[in-house]
Residue frames as a rotation matrix with the C-alpha (Angstrom) as fourth column:
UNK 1
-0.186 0.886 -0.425 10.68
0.951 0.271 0.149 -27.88
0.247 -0.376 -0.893 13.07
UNK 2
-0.561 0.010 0.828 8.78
0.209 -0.966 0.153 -25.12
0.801 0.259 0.540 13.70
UNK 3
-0.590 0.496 -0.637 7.11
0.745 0.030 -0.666 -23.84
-0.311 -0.868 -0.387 17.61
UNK 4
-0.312 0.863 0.398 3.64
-0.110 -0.449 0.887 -21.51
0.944 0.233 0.235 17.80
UNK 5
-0.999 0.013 0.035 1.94
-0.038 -0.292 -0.956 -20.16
-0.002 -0.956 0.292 20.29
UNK 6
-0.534 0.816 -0.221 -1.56
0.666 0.567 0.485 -21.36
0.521 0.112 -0.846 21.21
UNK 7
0.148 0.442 0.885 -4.00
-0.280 -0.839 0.466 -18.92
0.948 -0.317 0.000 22.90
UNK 8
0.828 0.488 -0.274 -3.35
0.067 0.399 0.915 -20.64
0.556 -0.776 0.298 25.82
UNK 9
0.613 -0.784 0.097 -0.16
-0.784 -0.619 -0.049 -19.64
0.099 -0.046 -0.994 25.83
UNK 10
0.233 -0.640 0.732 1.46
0.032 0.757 0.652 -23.41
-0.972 -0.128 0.197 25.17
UNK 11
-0.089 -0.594 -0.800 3.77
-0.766 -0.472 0.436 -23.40
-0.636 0.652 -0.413 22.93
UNK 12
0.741 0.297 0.603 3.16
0.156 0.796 -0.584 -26.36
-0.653 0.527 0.543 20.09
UNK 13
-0.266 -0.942 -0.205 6.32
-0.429 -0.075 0.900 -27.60
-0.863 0.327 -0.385 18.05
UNK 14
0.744 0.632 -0.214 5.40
-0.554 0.407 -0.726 -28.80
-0.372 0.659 0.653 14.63
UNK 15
0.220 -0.517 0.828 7.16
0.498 0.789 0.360 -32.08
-0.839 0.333 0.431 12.79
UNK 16
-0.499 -0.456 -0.737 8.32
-0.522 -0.522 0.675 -31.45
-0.692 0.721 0.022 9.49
UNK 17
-0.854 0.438 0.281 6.01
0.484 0.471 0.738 -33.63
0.190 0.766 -0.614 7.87
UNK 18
0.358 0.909 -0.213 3.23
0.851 -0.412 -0.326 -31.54
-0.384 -0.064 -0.921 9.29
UNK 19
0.205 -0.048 -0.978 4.91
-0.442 -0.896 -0.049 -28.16
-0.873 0.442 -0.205 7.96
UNK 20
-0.983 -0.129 -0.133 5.27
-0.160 0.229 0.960 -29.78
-0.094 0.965 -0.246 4.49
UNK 21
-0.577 0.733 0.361 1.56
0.773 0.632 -0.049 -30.60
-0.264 0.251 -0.931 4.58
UNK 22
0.434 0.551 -0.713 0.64
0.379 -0.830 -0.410 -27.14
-0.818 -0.092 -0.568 5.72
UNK 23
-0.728 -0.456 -0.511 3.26
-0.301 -0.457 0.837 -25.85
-0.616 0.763 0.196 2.71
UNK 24
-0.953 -0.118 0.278 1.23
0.107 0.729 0.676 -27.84
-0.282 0.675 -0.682 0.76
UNK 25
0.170 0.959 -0.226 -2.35
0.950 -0.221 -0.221 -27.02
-0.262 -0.177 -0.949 1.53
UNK 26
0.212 0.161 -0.964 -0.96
0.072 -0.986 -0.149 -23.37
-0.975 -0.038 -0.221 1.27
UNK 27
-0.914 -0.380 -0.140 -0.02
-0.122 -0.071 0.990 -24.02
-0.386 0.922 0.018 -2.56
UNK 28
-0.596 0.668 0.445 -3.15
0.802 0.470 0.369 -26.01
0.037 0.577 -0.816 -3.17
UNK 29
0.223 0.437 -0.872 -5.01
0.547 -0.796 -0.259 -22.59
-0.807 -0.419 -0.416 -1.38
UNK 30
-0.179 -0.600 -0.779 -3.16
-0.053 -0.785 0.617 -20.74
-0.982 0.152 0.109 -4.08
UNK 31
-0.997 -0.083 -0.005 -4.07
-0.025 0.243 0.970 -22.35
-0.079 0.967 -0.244 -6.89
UNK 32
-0.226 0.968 -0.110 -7.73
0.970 0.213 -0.118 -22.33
-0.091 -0.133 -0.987 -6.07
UNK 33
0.425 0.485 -0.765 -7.86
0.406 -0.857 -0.317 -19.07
-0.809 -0.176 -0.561 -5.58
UNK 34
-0.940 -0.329 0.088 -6.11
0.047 0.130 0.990 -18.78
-0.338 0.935 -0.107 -9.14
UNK 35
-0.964 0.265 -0.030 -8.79
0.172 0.702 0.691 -20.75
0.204 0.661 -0.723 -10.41
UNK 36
-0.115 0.980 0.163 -12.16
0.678 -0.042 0.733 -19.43
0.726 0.195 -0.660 -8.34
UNK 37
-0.225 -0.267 0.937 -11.17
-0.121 -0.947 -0.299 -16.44
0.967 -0.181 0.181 -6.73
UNK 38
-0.758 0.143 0.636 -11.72
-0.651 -0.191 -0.734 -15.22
0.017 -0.971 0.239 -3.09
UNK 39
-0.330 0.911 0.248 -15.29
-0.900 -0.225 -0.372 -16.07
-0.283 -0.346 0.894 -3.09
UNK 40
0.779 0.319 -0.540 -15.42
-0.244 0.947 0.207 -19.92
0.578 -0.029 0.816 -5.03
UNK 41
-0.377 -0.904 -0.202 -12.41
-0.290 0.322 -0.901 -21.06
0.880 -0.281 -0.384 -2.35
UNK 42
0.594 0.719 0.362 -13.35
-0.680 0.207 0.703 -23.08
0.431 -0.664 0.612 0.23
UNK 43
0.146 -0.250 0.957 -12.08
-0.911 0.342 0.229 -25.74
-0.385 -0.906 -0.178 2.29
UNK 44
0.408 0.546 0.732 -13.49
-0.084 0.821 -0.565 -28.62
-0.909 0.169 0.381 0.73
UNK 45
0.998 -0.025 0.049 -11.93
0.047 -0.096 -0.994 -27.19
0.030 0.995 -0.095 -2.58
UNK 46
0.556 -0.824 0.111 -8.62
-0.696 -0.534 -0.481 -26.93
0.455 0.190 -0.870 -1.33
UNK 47
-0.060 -0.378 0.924 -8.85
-0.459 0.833 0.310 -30.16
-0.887 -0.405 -0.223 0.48
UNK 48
0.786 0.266 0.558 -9.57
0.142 0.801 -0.581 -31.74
-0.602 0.536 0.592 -3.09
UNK 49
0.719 -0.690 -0.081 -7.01
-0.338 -0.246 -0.909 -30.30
0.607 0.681 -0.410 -5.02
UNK 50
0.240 -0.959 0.152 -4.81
-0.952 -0.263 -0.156 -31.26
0.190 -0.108 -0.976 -2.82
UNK 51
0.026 0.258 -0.966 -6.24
-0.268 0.933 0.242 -35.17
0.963 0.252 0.093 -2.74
UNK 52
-0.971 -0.210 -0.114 -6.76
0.101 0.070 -0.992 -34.94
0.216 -0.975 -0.047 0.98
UNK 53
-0.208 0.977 0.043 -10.18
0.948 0.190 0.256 -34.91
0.242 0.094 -0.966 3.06
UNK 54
0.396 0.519 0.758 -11.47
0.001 -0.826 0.564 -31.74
0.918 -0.223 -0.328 4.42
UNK 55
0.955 0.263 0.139 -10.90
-0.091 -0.184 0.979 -32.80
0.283 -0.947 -0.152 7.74
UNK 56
0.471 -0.842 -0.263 -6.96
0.882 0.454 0.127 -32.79
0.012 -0.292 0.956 7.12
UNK 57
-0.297 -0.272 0.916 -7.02
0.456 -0.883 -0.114 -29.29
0.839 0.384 0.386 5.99
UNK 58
0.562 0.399 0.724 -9.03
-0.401 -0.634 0.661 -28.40
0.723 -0.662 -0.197 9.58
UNK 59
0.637 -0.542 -0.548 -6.25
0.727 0.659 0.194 -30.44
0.256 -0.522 0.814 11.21
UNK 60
-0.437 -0.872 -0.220 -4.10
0.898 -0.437 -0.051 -27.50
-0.052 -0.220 0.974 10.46
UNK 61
-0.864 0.368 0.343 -6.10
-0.418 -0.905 -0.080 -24.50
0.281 -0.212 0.936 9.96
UNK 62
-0.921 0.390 0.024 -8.78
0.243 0.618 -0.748 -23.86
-0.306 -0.683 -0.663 11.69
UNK 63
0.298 0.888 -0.352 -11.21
0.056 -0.384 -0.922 -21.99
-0.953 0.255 -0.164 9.30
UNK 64
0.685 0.053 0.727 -10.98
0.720 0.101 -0.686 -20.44
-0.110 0.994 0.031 6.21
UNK 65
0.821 -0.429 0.376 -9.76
-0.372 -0.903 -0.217 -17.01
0.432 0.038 -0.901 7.28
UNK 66
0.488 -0.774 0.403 -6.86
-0.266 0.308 0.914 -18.83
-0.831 -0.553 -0.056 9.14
UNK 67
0.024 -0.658 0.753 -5.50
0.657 0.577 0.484 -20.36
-0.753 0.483 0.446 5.83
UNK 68
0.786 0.050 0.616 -6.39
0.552 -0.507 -0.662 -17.85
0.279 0.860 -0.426 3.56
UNK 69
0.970 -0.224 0.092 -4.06
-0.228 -0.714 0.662 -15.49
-0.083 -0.663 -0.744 6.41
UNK 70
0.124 -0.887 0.444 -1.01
0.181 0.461 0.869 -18.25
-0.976 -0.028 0.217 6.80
UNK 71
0.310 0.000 0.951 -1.51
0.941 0.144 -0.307 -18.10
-0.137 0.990 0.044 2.59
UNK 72
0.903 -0.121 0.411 -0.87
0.200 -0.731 -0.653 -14.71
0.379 0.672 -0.636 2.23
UNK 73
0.667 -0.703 0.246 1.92
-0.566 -0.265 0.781 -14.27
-0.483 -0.660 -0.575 5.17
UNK 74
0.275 -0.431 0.859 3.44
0.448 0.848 0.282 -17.34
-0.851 0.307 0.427 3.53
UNK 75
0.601 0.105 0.792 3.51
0.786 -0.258 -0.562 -15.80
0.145 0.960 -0.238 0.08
UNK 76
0.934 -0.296 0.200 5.14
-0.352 -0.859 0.371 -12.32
0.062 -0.417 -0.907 2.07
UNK 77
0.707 -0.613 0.352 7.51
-0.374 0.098 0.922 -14.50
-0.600 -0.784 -0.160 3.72
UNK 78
0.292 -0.540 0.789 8.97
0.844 0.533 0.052 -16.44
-0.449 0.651 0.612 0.43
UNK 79
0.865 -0.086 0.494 9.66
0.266 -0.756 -0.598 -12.96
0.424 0.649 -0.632 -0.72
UNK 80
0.731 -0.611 0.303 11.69
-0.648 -0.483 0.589 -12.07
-0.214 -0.627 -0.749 1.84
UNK 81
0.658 -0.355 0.664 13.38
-0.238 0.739 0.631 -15.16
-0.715 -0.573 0.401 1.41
UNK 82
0.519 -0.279 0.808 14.02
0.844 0.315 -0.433 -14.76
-0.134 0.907 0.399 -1.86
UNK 83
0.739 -0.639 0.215 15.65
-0.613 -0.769 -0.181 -10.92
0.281 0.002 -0.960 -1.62
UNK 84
0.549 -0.608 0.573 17.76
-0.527 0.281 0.802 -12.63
-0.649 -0.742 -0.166 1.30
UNK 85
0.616 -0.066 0.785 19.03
0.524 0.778 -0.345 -15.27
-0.588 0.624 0.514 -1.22
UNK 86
0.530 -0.463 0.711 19.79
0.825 0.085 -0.559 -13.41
0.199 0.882 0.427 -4.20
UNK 87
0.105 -0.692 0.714 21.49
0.452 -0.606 -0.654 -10.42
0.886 0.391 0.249 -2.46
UNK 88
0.620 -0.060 0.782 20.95
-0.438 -0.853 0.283 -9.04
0.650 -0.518 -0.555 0.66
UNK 89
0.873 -0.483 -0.069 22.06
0.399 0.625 0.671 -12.46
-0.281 -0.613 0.738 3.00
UNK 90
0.567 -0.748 0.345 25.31
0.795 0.387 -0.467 -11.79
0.216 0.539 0.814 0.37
UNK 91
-0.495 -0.454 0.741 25.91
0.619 -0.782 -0.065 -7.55
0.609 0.427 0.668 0.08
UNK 92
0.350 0.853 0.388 24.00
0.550 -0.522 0.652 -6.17
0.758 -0.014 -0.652 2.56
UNK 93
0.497 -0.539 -0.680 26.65
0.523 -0.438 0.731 -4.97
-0.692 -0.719 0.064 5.19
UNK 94
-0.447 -0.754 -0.481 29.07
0.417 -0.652 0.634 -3.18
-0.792 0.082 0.606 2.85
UNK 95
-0.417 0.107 0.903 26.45
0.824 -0.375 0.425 -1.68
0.384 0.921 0.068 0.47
UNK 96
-0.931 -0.363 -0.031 25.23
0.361 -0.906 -0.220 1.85
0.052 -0.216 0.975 0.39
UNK 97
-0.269 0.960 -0.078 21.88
0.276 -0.001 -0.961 3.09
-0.923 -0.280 -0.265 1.17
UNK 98
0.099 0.326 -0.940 21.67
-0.947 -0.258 -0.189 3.85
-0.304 0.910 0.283 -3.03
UNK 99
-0.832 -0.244 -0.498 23.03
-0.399 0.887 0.233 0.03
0.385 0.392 -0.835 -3.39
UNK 100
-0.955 0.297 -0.014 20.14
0.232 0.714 -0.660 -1.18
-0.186 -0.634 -0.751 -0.98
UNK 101
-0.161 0.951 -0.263 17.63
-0.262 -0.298 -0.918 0.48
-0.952 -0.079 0.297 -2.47
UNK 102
-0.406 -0.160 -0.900 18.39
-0.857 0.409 0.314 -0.74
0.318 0.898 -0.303 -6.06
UNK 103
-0.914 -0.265 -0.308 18.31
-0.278 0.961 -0.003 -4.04
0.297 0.082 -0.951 -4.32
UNK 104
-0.498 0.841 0.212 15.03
0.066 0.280 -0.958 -3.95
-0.865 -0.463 -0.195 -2.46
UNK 105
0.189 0.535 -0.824 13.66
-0.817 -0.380 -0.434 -2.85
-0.545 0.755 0.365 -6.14
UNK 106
-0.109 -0.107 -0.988 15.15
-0.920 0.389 0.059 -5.03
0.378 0.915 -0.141 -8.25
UNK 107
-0.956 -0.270 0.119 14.68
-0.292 0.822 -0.489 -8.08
0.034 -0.502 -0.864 -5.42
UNK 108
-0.473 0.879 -0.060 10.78
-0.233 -0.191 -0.954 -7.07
-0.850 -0.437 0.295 -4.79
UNK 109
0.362 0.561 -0.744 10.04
-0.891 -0.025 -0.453 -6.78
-0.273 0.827 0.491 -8.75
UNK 110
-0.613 -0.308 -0.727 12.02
-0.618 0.760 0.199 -9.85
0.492 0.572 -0.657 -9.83
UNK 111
-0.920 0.313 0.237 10.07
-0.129 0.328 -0.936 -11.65
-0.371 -0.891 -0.262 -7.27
UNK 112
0.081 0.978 -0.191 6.70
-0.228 -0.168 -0.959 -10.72
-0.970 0.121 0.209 -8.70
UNK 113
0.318 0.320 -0.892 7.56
-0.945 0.180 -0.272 -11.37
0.074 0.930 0.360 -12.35
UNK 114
-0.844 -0.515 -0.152 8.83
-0.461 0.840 -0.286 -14.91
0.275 -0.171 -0.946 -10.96
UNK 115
-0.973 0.190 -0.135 5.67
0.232 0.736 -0.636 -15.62
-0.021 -0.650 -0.759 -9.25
UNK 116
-0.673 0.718 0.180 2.27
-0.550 -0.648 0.528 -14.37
0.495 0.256 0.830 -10.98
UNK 117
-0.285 0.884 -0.371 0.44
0.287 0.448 0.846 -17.08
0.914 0.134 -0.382 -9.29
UNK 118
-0.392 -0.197 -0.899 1.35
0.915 0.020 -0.403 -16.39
0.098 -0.980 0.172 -5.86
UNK 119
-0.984 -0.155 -0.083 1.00
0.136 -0.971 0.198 -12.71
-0.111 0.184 0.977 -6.68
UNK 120
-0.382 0.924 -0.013 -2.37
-0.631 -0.250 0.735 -12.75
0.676 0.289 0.678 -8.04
UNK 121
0.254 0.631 -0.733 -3.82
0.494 0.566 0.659 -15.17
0.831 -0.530 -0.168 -5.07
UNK 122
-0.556 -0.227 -0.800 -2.26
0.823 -0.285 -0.491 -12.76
-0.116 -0.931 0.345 -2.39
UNK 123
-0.919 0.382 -0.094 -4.22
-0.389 -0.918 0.077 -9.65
-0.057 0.107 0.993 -4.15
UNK 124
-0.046 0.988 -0.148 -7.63
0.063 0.151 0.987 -11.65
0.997 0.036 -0.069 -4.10
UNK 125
0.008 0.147 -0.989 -7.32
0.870 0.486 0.080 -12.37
0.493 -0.861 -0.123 -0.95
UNK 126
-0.796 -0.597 -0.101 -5.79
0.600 -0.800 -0.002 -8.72
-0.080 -0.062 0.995 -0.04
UNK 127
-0.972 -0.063 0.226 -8.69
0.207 -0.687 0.697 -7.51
0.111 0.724 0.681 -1.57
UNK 128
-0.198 0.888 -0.414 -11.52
-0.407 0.310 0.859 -9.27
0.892 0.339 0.300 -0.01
UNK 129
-0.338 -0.595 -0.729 -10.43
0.465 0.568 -0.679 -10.70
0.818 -0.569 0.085 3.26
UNK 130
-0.172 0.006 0.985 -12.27
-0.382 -0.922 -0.061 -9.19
0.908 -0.387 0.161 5.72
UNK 131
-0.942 -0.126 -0.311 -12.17
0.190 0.562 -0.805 -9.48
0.276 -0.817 -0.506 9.79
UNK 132
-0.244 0.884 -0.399 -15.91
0.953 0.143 -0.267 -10.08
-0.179 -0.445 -0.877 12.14
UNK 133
0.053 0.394 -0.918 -16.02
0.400 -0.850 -0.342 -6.14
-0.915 -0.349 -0.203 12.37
UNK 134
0.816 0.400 0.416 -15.76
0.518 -0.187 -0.835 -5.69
-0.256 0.897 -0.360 8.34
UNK 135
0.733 -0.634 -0.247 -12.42
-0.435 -0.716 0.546 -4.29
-0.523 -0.293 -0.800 8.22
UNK 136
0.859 -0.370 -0.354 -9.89
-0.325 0.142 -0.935 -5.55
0.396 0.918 0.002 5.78
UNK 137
0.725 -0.679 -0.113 -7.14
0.616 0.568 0.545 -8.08
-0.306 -0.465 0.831 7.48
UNK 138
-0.115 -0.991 0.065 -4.50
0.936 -0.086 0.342 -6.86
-0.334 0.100 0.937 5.25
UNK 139
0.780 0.081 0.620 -5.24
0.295 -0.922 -0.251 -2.96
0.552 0.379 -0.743 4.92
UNK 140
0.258 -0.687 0.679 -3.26
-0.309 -0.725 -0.616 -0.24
0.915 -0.051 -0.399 6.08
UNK 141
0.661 -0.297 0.689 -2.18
-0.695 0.106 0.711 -2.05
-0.284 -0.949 -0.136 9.92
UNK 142
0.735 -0.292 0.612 -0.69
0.169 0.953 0.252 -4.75
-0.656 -0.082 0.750 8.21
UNK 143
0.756 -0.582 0.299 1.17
0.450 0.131 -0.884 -2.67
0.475 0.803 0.361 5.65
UNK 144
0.954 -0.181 0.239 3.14
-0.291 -0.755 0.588 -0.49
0.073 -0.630 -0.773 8.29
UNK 145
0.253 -0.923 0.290 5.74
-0.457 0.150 0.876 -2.54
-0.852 -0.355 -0.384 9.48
UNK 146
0.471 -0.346 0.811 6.07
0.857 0.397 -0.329 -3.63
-0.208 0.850 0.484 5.66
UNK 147
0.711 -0.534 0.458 7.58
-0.180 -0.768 -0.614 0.30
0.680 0.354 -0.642 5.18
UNK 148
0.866 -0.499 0.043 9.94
-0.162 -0.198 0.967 -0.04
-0.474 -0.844 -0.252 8.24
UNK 149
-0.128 -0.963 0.238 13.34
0.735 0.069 0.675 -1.67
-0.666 0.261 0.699 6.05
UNK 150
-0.147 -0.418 0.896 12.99
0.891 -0.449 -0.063 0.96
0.429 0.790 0.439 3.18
UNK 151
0.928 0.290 0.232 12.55
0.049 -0.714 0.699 3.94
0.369 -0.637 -0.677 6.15
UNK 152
0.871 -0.469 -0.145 15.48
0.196 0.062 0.979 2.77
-0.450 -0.881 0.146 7.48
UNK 153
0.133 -0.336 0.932 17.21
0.922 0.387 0.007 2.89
-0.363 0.859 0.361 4.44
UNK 154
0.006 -0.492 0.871 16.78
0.639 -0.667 -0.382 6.21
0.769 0.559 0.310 3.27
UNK 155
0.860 -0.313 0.404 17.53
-0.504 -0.649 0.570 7.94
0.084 -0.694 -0.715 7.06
UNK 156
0.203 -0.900 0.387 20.70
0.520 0.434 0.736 5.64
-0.829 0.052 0.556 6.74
UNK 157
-0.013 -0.406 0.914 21.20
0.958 -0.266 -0.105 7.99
0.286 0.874 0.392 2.94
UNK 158
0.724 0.319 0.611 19.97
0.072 -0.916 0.394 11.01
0.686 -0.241 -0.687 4.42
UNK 159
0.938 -0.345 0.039 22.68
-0.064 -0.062 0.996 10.49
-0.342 -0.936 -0.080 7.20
UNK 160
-0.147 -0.976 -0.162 25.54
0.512 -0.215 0.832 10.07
-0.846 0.039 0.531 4.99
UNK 161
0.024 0.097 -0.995 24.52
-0.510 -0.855 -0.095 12.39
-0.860 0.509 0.029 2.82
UNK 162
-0.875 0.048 0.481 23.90
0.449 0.450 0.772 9.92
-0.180 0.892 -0.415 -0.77
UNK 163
-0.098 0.938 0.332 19.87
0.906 -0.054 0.419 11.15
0.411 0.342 -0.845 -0.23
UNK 164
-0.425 0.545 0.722 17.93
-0.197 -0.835 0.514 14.67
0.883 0.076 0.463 -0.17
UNK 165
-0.874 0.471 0.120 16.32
-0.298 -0.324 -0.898 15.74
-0.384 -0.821 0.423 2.86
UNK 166
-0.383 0.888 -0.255 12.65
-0.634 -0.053 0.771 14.24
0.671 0.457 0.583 2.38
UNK 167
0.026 0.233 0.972 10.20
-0.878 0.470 -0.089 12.31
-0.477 -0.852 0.216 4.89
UNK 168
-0.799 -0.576 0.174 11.25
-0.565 0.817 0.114 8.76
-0.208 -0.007 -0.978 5.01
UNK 169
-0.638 0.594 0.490 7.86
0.133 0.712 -0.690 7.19
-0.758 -0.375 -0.533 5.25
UNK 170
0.395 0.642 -0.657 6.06
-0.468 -0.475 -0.746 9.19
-0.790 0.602 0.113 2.67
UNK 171
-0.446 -0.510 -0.736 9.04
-0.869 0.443 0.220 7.72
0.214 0.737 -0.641 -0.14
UNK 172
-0.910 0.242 0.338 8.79
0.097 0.914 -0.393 4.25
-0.404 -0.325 -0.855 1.68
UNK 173
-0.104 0.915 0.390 4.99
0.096 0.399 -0.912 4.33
-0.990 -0.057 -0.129 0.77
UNK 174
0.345 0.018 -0.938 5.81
-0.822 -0.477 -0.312 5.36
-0.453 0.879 -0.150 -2.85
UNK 175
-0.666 -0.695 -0.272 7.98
-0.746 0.621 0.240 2.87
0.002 0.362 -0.932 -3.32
UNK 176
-0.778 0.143 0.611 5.73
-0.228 0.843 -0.487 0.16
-0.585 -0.518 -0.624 -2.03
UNK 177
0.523 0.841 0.141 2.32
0.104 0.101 -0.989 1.17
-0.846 0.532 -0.035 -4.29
UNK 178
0.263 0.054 -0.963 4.56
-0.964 0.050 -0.261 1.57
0.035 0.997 0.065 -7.41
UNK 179
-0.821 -0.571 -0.009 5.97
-0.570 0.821 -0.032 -2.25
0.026 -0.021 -0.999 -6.65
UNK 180
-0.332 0.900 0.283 2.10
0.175 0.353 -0.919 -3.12
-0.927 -0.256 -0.275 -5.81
UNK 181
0.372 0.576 -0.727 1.48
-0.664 -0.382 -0.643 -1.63
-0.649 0.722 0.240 -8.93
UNK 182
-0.556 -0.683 -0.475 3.73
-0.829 0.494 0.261 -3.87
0.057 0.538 -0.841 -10.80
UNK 183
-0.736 0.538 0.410 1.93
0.175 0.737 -0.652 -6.67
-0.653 -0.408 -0.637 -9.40
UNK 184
0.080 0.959 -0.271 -1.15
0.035 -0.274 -0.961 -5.40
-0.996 0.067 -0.056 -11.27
UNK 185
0.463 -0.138 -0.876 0.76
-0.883 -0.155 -0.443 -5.10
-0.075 0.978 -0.193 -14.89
UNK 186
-0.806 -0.580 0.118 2.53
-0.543 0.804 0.242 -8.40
-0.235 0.131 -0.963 -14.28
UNK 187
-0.472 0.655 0.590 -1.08
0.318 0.751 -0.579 -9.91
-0.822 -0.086 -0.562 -14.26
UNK 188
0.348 0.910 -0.226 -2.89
-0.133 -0.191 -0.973 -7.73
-0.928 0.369 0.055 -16.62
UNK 189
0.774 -0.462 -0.432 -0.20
-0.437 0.103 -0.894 -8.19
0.458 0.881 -0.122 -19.83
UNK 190
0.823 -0.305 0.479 1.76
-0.013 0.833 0.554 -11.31
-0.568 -0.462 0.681 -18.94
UNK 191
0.419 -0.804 0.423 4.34
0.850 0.182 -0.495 -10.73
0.321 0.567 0.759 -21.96
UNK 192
0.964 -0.043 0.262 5.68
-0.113 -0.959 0.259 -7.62
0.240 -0.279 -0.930 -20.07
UNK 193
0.169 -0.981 0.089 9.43
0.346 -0.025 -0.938 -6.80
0.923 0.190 0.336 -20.07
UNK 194
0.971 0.168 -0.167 9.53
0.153 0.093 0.984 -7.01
0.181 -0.981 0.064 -16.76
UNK 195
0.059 -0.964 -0.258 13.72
0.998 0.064 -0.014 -5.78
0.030 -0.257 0.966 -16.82
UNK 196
-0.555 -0.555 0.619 13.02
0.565 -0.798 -0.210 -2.95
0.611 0.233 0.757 -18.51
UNK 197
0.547 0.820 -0.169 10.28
0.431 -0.102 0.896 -2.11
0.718 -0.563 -0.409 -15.94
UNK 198
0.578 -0.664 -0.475 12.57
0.816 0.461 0.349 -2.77
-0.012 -0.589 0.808 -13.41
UNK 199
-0.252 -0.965 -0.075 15.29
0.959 -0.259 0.113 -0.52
-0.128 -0.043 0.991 -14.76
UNK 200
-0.372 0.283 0.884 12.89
0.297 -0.866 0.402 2.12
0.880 0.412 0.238 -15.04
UNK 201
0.843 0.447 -0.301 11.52
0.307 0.060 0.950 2.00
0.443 -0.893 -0.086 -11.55
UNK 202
0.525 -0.509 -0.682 15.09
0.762 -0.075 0.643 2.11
-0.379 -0.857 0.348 -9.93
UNK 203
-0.608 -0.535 0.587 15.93
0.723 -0.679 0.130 4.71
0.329 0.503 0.799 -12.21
UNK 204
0.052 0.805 0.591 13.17
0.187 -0.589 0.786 6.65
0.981 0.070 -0.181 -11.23
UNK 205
0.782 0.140 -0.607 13.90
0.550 0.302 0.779 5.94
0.293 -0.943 0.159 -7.40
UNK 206
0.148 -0.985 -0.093 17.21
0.984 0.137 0.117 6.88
-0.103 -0.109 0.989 -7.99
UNK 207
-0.629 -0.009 0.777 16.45
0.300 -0.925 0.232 10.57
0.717 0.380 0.585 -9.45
UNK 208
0.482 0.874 0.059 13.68
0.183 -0.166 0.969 10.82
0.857 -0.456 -0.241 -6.35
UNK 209
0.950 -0.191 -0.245 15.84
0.281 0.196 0.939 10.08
-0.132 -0.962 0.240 -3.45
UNK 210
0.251 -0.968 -0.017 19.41
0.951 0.250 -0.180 11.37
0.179 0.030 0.983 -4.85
UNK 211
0.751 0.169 -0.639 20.85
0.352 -0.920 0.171 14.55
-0.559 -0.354 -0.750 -3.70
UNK 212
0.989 -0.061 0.135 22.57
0.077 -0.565 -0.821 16.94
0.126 0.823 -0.554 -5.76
UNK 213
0.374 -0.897 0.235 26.04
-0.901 -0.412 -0.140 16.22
0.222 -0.160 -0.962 -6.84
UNK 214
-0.295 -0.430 0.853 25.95
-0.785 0.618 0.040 12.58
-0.545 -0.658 -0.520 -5.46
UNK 215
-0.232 -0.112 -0.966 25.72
-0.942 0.273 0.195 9.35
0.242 0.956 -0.169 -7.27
């Protein structure tokens, strides 16, 4: 089960048959927006695909921008879950800050060529999503604390000497738009070699962040 915090500041514990419903609605959300982007997605369309009424989808969310939000955080959150999984839960205490950065690459991109649908419904949304005052939900406030583990990373190389002297946050944002960018060739030419991508990217990381002499 899972607890939330109402504005009122009571805490609400959800069942597990109500987070499977909401999992659910947040797939069916995904596939709509697949199918009729940002702008044909609605409620009503996401309560049918999923063979429910409308008023089961406002059971859990309360609008649109609320699910479209849980839909993209959700989509964030199975990433993480999926690094964690295939390596970090396993190798992440006794690897080096060159081993962890391989891994956040090669965890982040496998990820995306695993999941174009997810991928391409988090960048409509991403793209279009905007709060009352016209401002983009997920713009640049929401990507910050997405740079914070690969920051920490290379001032953990820079500290035992594996990485060059270079600002931590600037890389960290490099990394992140060429991994966004991936995202963008994974949709536009689906038959993409999506290893050798990969092994170019962390090669390329690897010659950016390595200091002379070190390996």
């Amino acid at each position: 089960m899972r607890s939330d915090n109402h504005p009122d500041g009571q805490a609400s514990v959800r069942t597990f048959t109500e987070e499977a419903r909401r999992g659910q609605l947040i797939d069916c959300t995904i596939e709509v927006l697949v199918a009729l982007g940002y702008g044909g997605t609605t409620l009503s369309r996401v309560a049918e695909r999923a063979g429910v009424s409308k008023g089961v989808v406002l059971y859990h969310f309360t609008n649109k921008a609320e699910l479209l939000e849980a839909t993209v955080r959700e989509v964030y959150d199975r990433g993480i879950e999926y690094a964690k999984r295939a390596w970090f839960d396993h190798h992440a205490e006794s690897a080096s800050p060159p081993d962890l950065l391989h891994a956040y690459l090669q965890t982040n991109l496998d990820y995306i060529a695993a999941h174009p649908a997810e991928i391409a419904a988090t960048i409509e949304v991403s793209r279009n999503h905007r709060d009352s005052a016209g401002a983009l939900v997920f713009g640049s406030a929401f990507e910050e604390p997405i740079y914070a583990p690969l920051e920490g990373i290379f001032r953990a190389g820079q500290e035992s000497g594996h990485f060059r002297d270079f600002d931590p946050h600037v890389m960290a944002v490099s990394v992140r738009r060429v991994i966004d960018g991936f995202s963008f060739q994974m949709l536009a030419a689906p038959g993409l070699d999506s290893r050798a991508y990969t092994s170019e990217v962390v090669a390329l990381f690897d010659r950016a962040t390595r200091k002379d002499g070190t390996r």
